[in-house]
C-alpha positions in Angstrom: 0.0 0.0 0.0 2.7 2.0 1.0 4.5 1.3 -2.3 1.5 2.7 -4.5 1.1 5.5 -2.5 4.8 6.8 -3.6 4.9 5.3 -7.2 2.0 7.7 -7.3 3.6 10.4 -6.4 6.7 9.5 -8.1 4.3 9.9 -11.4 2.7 12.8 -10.6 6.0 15.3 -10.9 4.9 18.0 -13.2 7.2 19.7 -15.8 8.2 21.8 -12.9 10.0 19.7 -11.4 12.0 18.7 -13.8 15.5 19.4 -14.1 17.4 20.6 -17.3 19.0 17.1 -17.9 15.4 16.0 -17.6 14.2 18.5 -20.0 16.7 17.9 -22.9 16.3 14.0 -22.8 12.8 13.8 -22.8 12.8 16.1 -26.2 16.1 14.0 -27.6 13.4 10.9 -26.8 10.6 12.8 -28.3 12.6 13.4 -31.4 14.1 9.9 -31.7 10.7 8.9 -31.3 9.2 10.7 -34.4 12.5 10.3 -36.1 11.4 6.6 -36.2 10.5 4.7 -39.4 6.7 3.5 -39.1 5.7 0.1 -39.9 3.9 0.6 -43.1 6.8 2.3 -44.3 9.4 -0.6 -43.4 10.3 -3.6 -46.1 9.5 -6.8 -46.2 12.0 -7.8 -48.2 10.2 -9.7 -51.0 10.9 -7.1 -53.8 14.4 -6.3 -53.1 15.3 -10.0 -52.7 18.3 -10.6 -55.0 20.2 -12.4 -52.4 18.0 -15.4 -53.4 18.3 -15.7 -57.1 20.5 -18.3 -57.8 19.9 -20.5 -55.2 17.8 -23.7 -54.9 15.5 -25.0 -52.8 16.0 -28.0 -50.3 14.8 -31.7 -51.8 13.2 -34.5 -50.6 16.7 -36.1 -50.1 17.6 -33.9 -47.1 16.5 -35.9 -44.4 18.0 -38.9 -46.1 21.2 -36.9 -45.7 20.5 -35.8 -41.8 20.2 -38.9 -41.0 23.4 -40.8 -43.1 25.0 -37.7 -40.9 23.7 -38.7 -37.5 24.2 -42.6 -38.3 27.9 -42.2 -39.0 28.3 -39.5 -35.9 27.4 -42.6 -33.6 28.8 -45.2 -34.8 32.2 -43.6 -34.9 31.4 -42.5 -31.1 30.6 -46.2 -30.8 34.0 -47.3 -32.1 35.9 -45.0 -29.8 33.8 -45.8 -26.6 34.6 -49.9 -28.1 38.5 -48.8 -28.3 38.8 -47.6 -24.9 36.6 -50.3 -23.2 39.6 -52.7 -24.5 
């Protein structure tokens, strides 16, 4: 209760109140603020998406791949953890 009480009046400090420093930073935030590109205006990047051309797309065989990858991964742990047991 306490707590609200000063929060409360922690919030309510008019311009007044406020110090120089204060003064500036809240217009450098105000400006930064409007400075701010909106969200319409922002790309999506479909349209300027040359990074793309060239390249293909993944096939079916991927997963094949993944798991030839994992399959060989352990059993070459398996042969070392065999080697040391010896």
């Amino acid at each position: 209760m306490v707590y609200t009480v000063y929060m409360g009046l922690f919030i309510k400090q008019d311009f007044e109140g406020r110090t120089e420093l204060q003064n500036r930073l809240a217009a450098e935030l105000q400006e930064r603020a409007k400075s701010k590109p909106k969200p319409e205006d922002l790309h999506d990047g479909v349209e300027d998406s040359q990074y793309i051309k060239g390249t293909k797309t993944t096939t079916s065989l991927a997963l094949a791949w993944i798991i030839i990858l994992f399959l060989s991964i352990s059993i070459a742990i398996w042969l070392i953890i065999i080697s040391m047991a010896r």
